[in-house]
C-alpha positions as CSV (number, residue, x, y, z in Angstrom):
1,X,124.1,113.2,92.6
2,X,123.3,115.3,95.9
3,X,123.1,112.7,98.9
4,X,120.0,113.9,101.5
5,X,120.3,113.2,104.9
6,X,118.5,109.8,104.3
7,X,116.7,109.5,107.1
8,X,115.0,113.3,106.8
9,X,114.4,112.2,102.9
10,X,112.0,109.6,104.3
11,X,110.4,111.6,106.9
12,X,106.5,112.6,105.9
13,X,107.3,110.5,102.3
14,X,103.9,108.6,100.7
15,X,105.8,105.3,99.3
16,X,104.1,102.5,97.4
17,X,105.2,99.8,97.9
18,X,104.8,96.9,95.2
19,X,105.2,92.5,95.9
20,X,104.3,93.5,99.8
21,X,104.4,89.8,100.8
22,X,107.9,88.7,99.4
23,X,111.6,88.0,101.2
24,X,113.3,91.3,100.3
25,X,110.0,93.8,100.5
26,X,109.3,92.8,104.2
27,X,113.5,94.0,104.9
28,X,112.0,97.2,103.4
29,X,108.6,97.2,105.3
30,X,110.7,96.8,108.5
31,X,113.3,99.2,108.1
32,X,111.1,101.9,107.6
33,X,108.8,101.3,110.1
34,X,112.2,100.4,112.5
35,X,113.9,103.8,111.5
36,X,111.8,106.1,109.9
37,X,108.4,106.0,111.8
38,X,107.7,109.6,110.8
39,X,107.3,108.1,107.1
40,X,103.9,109.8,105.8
41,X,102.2,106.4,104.7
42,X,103.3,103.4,103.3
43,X,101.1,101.7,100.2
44,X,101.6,98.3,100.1
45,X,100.0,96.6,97.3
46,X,100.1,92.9,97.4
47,X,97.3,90.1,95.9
48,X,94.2,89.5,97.3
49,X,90.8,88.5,96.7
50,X,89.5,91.7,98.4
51,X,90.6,94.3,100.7
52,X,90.3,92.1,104.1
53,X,91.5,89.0,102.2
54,X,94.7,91.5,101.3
55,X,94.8,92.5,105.5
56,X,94.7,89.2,106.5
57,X,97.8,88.0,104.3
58,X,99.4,91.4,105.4
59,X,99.0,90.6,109.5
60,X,99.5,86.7,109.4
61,X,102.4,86.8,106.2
62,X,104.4,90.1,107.3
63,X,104.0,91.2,110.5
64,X,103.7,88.1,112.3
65,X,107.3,87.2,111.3
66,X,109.9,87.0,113.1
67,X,111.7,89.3,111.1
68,X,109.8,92.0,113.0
69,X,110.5,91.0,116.9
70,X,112.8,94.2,116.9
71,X,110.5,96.7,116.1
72,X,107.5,94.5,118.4
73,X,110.3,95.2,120.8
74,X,110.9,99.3,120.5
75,X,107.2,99.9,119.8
76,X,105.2,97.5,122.1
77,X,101.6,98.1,122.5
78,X,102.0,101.4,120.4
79,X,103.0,99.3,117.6
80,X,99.3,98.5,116.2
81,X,98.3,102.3,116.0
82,X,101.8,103.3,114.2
83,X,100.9,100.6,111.8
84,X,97.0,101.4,111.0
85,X,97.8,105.1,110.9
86,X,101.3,105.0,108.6
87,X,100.2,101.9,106.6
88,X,97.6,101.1,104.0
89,X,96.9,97.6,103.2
90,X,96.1,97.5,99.0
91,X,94.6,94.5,97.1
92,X,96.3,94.8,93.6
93,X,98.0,92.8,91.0
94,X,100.5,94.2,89.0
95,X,99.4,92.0,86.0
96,X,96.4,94.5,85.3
97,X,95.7,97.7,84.0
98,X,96.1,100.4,87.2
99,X,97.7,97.6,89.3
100,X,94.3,96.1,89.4
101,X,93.1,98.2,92.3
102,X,89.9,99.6,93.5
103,X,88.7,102.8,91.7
104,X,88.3,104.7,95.0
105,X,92.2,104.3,96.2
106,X,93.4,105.5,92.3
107,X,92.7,108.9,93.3
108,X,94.1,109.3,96.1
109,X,97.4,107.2,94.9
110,X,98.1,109.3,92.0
111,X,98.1,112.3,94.4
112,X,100.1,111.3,96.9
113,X,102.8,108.8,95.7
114,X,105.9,110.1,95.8
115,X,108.0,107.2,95.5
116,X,107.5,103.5,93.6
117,X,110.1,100.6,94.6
118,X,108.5,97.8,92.1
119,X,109.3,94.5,94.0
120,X,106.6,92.5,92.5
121,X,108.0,89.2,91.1
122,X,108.2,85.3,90.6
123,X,111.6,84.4,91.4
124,X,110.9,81.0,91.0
125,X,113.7,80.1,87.9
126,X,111.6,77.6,86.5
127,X,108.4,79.2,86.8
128,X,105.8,79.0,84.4
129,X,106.4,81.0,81.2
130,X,102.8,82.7,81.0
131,X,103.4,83.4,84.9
132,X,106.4,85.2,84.7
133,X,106.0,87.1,81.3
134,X,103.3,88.0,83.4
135,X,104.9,89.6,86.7
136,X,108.5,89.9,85.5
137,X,107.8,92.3,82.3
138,X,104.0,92.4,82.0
139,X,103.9,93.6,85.8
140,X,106.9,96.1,85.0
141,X,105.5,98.0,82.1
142,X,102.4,97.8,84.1
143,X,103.8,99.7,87.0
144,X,105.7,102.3,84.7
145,X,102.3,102.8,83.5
146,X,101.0,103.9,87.1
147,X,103.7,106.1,87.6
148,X,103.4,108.6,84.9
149,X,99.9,109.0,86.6
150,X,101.2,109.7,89.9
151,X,101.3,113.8,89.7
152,X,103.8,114.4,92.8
153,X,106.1,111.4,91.8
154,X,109.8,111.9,92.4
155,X,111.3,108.6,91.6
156,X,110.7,104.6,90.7
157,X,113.0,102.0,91.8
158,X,112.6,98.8,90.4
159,X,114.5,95.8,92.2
160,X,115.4,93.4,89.3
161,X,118.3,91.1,89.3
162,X,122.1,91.1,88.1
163,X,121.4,87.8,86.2
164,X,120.0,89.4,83.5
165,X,123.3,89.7,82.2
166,X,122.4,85.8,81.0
167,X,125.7,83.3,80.7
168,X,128.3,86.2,80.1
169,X,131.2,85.5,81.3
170,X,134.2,88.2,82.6
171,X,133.4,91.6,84.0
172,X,129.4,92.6,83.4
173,X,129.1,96.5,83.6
174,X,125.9,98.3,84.5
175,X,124.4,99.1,81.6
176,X,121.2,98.9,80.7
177,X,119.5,96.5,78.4
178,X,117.5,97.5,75.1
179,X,115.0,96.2,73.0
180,X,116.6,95.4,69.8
181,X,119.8,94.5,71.3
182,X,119.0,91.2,71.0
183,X,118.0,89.3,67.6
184,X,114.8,87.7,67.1
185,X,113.4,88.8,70.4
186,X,110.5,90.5,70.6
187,X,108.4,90.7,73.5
188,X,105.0,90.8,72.1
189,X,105.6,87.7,70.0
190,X,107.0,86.0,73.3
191,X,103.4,86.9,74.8
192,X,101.4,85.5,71.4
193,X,103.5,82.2,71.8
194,X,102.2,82.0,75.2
195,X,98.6,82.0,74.3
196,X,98.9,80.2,71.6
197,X,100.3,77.3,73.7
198,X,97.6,78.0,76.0
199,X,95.0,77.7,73.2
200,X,95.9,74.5,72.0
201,X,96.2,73.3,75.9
202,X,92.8,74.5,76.1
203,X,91.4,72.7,73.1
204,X,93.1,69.5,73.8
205,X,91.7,69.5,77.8
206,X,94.8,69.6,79.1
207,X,95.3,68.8,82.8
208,X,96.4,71.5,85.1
209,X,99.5,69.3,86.1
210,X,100.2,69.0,82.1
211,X,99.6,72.7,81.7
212,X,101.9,73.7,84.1
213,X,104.9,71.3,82.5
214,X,104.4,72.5,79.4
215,X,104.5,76.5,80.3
216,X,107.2,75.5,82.3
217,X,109.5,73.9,79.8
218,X,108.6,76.4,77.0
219,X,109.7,79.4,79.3
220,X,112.9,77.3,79.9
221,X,113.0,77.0,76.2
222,X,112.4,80.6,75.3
223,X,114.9,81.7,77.3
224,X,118.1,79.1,76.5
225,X,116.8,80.4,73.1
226,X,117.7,83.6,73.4
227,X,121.2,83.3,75.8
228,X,119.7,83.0,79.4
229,X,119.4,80.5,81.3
230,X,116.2,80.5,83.2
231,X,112.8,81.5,83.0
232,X,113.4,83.8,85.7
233,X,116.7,85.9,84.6
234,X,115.1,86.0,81.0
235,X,111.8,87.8,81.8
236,X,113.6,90.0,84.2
237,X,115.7,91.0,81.2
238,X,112.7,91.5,79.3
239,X,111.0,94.0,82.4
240,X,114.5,95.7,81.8
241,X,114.0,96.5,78.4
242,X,110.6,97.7,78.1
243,X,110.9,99.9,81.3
244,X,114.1,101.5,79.4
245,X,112.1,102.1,76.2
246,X,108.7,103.3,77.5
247,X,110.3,105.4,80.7
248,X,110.1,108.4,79.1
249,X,110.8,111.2,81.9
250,X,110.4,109.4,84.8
251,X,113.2,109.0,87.0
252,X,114.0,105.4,86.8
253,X,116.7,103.6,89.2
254,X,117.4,100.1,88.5
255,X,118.9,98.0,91.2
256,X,120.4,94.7,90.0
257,X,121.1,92.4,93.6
258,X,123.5,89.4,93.2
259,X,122.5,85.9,95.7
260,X,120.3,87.4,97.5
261,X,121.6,86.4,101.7
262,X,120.0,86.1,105.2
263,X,120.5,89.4,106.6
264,X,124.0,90.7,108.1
265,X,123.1,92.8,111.4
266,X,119.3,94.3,110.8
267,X,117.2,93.6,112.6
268,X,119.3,91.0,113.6
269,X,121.8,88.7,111.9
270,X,120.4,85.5,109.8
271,X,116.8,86.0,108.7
272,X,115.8,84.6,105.6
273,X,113.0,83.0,104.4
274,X,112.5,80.7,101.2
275,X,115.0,78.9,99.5
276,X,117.4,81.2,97.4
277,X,120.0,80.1,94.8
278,X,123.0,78.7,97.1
279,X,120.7,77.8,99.8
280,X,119.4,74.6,97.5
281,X,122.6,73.7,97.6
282,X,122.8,73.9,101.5
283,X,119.8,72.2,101.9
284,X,120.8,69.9,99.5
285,X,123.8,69.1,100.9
286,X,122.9,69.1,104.9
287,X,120.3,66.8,104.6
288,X,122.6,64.0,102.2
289,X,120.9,64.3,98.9
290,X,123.8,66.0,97.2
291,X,127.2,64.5,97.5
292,X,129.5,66.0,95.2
293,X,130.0,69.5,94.6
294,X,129.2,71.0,91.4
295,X,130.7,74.0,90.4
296,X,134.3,75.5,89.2
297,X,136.2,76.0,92.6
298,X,138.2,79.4,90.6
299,X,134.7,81.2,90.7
300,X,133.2,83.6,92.4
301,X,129.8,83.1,94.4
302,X,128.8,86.5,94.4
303,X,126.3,87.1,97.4
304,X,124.8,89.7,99.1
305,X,122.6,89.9,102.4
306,X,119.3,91.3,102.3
307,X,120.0,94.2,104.8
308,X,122.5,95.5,102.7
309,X,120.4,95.4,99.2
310,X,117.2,97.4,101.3
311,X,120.2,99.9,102.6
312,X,121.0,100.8,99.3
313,X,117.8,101.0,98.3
314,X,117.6,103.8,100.4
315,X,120.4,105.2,99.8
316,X,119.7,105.4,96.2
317,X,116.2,107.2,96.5
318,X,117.7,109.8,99.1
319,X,121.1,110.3,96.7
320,X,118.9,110.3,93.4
321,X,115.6,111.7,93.9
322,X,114.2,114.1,91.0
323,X,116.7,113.5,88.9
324,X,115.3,112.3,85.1
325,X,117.9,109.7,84.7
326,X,118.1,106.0,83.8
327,X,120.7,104.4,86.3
328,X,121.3,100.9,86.6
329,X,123.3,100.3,89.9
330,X,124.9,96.6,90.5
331,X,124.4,95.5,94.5
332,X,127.1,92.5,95.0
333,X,129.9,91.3,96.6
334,X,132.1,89.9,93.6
335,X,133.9,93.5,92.8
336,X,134.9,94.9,96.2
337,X,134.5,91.6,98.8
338,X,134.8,88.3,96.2
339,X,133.5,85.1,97.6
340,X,135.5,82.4,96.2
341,X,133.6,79.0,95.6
342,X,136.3,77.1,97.3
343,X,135.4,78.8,100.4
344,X,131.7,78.8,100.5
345,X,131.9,75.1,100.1
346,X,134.1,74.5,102.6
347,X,131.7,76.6,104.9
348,X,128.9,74.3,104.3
349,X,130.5,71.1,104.7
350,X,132.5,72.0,108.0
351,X,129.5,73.9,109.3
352,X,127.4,70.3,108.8
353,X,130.3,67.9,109.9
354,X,130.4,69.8,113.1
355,X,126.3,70.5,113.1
356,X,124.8,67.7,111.6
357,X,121.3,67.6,110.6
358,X,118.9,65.3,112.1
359,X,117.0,63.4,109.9
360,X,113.0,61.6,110.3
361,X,114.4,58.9,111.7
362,X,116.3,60.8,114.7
363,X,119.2,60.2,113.4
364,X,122.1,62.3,112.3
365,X,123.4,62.8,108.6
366,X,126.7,62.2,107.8
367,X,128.3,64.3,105.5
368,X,131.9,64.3,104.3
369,X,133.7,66.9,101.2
370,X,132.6,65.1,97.8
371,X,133.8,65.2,94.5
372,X,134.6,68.7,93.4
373,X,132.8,68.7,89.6
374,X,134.4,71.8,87.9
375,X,132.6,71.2,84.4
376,X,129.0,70.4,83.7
377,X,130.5,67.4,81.3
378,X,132.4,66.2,84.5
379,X,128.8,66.8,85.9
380,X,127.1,64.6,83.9
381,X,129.3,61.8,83.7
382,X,128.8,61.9,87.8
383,X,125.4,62.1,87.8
384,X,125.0,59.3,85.3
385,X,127.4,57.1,87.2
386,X,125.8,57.7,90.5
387,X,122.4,58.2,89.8
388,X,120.8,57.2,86.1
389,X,123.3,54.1,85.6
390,X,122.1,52.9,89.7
391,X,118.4,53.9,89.3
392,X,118.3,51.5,85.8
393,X,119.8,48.6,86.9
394,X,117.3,49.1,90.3
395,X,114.3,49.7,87.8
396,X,114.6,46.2,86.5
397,X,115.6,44.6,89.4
398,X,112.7,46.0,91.7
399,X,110.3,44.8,88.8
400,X,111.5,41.4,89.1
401,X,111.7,41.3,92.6
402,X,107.9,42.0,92.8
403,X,108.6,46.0,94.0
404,X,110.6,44.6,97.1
405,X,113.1,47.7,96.8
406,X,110.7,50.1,95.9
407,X,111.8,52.1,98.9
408,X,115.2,52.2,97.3
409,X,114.2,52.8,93.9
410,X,112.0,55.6,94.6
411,X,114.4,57.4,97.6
412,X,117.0,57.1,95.0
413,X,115.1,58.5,92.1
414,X,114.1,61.3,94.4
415,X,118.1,62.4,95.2
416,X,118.7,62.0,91.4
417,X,115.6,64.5,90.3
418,X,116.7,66.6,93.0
419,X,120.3,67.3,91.9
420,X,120.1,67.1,88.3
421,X,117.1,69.8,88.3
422,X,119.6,71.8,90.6
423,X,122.6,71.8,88.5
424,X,120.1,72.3,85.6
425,X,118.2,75.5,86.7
426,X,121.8,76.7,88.8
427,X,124.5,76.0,86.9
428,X,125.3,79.0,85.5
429,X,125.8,80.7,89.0
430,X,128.7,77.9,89.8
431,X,130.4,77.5,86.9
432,X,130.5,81.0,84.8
433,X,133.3,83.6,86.2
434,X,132.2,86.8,86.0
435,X,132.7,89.8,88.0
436,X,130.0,92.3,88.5
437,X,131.2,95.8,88.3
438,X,129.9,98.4,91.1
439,X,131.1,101.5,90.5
440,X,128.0,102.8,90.6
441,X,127.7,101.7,94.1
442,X,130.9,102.3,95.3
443,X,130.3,106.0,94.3
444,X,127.5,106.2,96.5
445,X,129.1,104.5,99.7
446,X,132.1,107.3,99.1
447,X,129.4,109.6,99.5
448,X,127.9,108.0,102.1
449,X,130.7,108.3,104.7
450,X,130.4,111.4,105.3
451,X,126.8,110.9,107.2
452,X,126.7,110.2,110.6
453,X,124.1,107.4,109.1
454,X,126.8,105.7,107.2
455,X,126.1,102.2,109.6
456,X,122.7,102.7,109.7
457,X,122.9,102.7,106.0
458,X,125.6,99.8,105.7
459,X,125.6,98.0,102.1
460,X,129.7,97.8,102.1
461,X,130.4,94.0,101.8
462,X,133.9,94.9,102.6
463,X,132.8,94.9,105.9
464,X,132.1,91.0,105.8
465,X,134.4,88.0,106.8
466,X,132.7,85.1,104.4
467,X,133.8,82.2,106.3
468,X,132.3,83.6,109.8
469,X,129.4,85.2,108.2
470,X,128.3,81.6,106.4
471,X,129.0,79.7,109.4
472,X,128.1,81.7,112.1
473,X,124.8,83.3,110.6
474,X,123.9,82.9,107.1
475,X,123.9,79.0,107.3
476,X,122.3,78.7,110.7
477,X,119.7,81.1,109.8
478,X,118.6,78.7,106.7
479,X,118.4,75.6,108.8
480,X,116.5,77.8,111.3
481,X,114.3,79.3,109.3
482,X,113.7,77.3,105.9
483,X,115.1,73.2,107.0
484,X,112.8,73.2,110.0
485,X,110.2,75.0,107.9
């Protein structure tokens, strides 16, 4: 491993550029464009019905965030030329043979792409199965596909997750994951399933609505099948193992980020957008639909801001570039800077006992600390206490009453979908402890120190105080930018 001055690695580079439209691939967009503006071009592939349709989401679902006021900032009016002459604007999908684009960009792409970072996915853990078989491995082998046609390529990154490690407990080592390692599972039979569900949907006139269910609870059924515990972590897994066995000599770097965060320091502290994994809970929680706390308070919540993930993503192309290996490189917090449970929760309820949310009504939610639930069994005794027992006895008693607490019954209901589908999808991330080794990336931040680019560069989560990052940035950044959303 020879580590290049990073920001000369990216200088006159053609990247592409996969999942243009998502969370963590506008940090990378912006970054470049922020530090690098002598990048050659950037190919940013995204979906689209055509090539304007695909400029249209580019301007109005990238750019016009406010994740890029910096760079508006150091630019100005200059801004619009660096972006039509350094970036090109591709309608793709990642499902499809060639990345589904147009026959007259092919050419050109194989010739000048240098680098792939595949961040094309569904993150959504419950997503449909046929959805994310789709993006999550289909997409992968897809893009592996494209690459070995890329003449003058030097390296594919693919951003995956560290959850593919499923409900293993203990210390979870970065190694990568193989087809066969697993019994039973084969991928193509996992796709055949899918249609054949689809089939039968098809013959009996399924509603959308009903389609949708049912791919949803059979990817959710797949995957506790096979030691995972949602759609999502599963079918990353899978795009794991078929990029390992069909890599051949490409130069494949795997990234596995931990809870993905609101940004540190770049471009400025606190962006975020969606709602990721421990933000459900904050949302949850701030606005009084979750009450207790569910989760072992001896864990580790192992999180990671998104400026620190796209730093070592560059780090990792400049340090491994040419180089025919398969690395899988862990980007977390849990080895070097631990987050203990206790400690994010008591973040979140302090932060909201002294910064109340407001609810419709204008008026401010109380919150107080709730039960701490260590177990899922002491879980489900809560919820069924508080929430199934309740929600019965109301059921009958609305019904009698002619509907006259239907308000009740149905605000009620609400709160007790809400946290049962949370614990349900989450629960692995709060109540498994497991530490995810780094020393893949602690070799490269040794390296790293000895640039003058070392803070440009930061991913050390050493350098984070948790209790004044969650209260201070990370948690006002999500009722900023996803509870007002």
């Amino acid at each position: 491993m020879e580590l290049h001055n990073i920001l000369h690695f990216l200088e006159n580079k053609s990247i592409l550029l996969t999942g243009a439209t998502g969370f963590l691939a506008k940090v990378v967009i912006e970054k470049i464009i922020r530090v690098q503006p002598n990048v050659k071009k950037l190919y940013l592939l995204l979906r689209a019905a055509d090539s304007l349709s695909a400029l249209h989401r580019f301007n109005t679902e990238v750019m016009e965030k406010d994740l890029f006021k910096v760079v508006r900032k150091k630019y100005g009016p200059k801004l619009d030329s660096l972006i039509q002459e350094k970036i090109t604007v591709l309608s793709g999908d990642i499902t499809l043979d060639c990345l589904g684009l147009q026959n007259s960009y092919l050419e050109e792409l194989f010739g000048q792409v240098e680098i792939i970072i595949n961040l094309a996915a569904t993150t959504n853990f419950d997503e449909r199965y046929d959805f994310a078989l789709g993006v999550n491995t289909i997409g992968a082998a897809n893009v592996l596909s494209f690459s070995k046609k890329c003449r003058k390529l030097r390296m594919f990154l693919h951003v995956s997750t560290a959850y593919v490690s499923g409900e293993k407990e203990g210390l979870i080592l970065e190694t990568p994951l193989k087809l066969g390692d697993v019994l039973g599972l084969d991928i193509d039979m996992e796709n055949k399933i899918i249609q054949q569900n689809l089939q039968q949907l098809r013959a009996d006139a399924a509603t959308q609505n009903y389609t949708t269910s049912v791919m949803r609870d059979l990817g959710l059924q797949r995957a506790r099948k096979y030691g995972w515990p949602n759609t999502y972590s599963f079918t990353k897994a899978m795009g794991e193992m078929v990029l390992g066995q069909f890599k051949e000599n490409i130069p494949l770097i795997i990234i596995r980020p931990t809870i993905i965060t609101s940004t540190f320091r770049e471009p400025f502290p606190g962006w975020i957008e969606g709602v990721r994994t421990i933000d459900a809970f904050i949302v949850g929680f701030g606005t009084g639909k979750l009450t207790c706390h569910p989760g072992d308070p001896r864990t580790t919540i192992d999180l990671i801001p998104a400026d620190m993930v796209v730093n070592a993503i560059m780090v990792l192309m400049a340090s491994h570039v040419n180089e025919t290996t398969h690395m899988i490189c862990h980007v977390g917090s849990s080895s070097s800077n631990p987050a203990p449970y206790h400690l994010v929760r008591d973040s979140i309820v302090h932060f909201f006992i002294e910064n109340p949310w407001i609810a419709k009504d204008g008026k401010p939610v109380v919150v107080r600390m709730g039960p701490q639930l260590a177990t899922r069994v002491a879980f489900r005794r809560y919820a069924e206490l508080h929430y199934l027992i309740p929600i019965k006895i109301l059921g009958v008693v609305n019904a009698a009453s002619w509907r006259y607490f239907d308000t009740t019954y149905l605000d009620l209901s609400r709160k007790a979908e809400f946290v049962m589908r949370l614990v349900d999808l989450f629960s692995p991330y709060f109540f498994l402890n497991r530490v995810f080794n780094d020393a893949n990336a602690e070799k490269l931040r040794s390296a790293a120190k000895e640039h003058m680019e070392n803070e440009i560069f930061n991913f050390n989560p050493k350098s984070i105080n948790w209790d004044d990052y969650l209260k201070q940035t990370h948690i006002p950044g999500v009722v900023k930018y996803v509870f007002r959303r």
